[in-house]
C-alpha positions in Angstrom: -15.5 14.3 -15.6 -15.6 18.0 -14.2 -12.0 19.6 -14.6 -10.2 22.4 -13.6 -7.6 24.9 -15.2 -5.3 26.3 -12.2 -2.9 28.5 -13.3 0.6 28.4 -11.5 3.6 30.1 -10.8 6.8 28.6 -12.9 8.2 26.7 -9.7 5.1 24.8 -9.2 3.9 24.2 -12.5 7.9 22.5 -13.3 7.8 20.5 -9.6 4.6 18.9 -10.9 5.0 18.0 -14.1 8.9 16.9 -14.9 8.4 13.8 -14.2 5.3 13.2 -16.3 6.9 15.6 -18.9 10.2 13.4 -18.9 7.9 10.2 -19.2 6.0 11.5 -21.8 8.0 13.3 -24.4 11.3 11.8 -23.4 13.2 15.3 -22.5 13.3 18.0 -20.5 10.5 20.9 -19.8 11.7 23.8 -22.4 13.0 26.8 -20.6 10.4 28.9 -21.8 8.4 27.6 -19.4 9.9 29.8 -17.0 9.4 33.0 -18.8 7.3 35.7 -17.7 5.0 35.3 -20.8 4.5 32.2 -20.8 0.6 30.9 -18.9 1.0 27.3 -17.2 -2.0 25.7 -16.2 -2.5 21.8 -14.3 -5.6 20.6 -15.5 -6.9 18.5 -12.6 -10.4 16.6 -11.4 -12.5 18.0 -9.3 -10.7 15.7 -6.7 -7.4 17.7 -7.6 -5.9 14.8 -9.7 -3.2 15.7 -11.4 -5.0 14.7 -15.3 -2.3 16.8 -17.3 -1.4 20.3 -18.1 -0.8 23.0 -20.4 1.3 26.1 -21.3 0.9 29.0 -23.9 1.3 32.4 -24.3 -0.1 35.7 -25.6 1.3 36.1 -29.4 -0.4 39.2 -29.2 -3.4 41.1 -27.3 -6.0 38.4 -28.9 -4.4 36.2 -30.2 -3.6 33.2 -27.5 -1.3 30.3 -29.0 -1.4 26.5 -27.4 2.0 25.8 -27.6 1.8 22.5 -25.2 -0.6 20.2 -23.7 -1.1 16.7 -22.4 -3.0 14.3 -20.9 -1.6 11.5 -19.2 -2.0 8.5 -20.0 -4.3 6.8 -17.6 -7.3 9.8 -18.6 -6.8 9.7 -22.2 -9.8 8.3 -24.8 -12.4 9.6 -21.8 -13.2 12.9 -23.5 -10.7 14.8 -21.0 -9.0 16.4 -23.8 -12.3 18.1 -25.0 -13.7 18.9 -22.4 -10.4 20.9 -21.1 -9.8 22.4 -24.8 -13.9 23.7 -24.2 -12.9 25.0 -20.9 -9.4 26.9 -22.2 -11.7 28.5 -25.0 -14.3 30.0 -22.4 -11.6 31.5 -20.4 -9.3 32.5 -23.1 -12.0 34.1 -24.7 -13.5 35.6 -21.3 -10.1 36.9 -21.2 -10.0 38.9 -24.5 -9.1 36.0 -27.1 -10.4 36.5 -30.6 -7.7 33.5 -31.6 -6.6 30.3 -30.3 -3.4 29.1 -32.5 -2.3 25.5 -32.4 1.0 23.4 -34.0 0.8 19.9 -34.6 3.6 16.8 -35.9 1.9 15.6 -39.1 2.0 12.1 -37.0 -0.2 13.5 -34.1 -3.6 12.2 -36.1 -5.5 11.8 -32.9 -4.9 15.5 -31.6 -5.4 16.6 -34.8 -9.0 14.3 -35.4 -10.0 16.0 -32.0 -8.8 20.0 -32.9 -10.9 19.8 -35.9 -14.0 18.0 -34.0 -13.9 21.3 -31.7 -14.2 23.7 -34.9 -10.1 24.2 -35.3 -9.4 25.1 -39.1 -6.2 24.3 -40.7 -4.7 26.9 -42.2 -1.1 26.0 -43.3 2.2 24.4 -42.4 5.2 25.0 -41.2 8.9 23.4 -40.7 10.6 23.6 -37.2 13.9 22.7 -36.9 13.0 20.8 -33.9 10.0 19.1 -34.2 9.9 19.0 -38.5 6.5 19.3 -40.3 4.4 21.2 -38.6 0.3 21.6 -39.0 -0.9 24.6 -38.3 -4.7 25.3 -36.9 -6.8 27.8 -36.0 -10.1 28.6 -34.0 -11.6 32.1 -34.7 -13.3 32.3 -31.4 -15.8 35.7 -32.5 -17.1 33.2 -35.6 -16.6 29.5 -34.6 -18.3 28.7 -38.0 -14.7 30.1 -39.6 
């Protein structure tokens, strides 16, 4: 179950996961995706299977927030989620991270069961106009234990 992050370029990132995207949350990629600020990264096997992805960005100079990630179908309940979370906190922290940030639907029990397992604290809640009650969640990546 060895994975890989790669980050890509917006043109890539959006010609590999629309369809999946589209099949999975029933709408277009958000725009965002294309801006500047905003990290995409496939997670794939080590065979370069195409096992989800994931986009975020920088709310400021350690602070990284996980604004979106999936994995398909077929690889979920395997541990895949994990084991990429573990591998976005090594190299978010490697890259200067004190704080990975997370937002959840109050229905998303699984992700939120597993966000927790990995040491992610809730911390509060918040209402989107788009997606409604929101969890909030937080890993302080200098302490774990807080």
């Amino acid at each position: 179950m060895k994975l890989k992050l790669i980050q890509t370029e917006a043109s890539e990132f959006i010609s590999k996961i629309s369809k999946p995207f589209q099949l999975e949350f029933s709408r277009s990629i958000p725009e965002f995706v294309a801006f500047p600020d905003t990290e995409r990264f496939l997670i794939q096997a080590h065979d370069l299977t195409l096992v989800g992805w994931h986009f975020g960005f920088w709310k400021n100079s350690s602070a990284y927030e996980m604004t979106n990630s999936c994995i398909l179908p077929e690889f979920r309940q395997q541990g895949y989620y994990e084991n990429f979370v573990n591998i976005l906190i090594m190299q978010m922290k490697a890259r200067g991270a004190q704080l990975l940030l997370s937002r959840h639907r109050v229905s998303n029990i699984k992700i939120v069961a597993a966000k927790t397992k990995l040491g992610f604290e809730y911390y509060g809640r918040e209402n989107d106009p788009q997606f409604g009650e929101l969890l909030l969640y937080r890993l302080n990546l200098l302490n774990p234990n807080k």
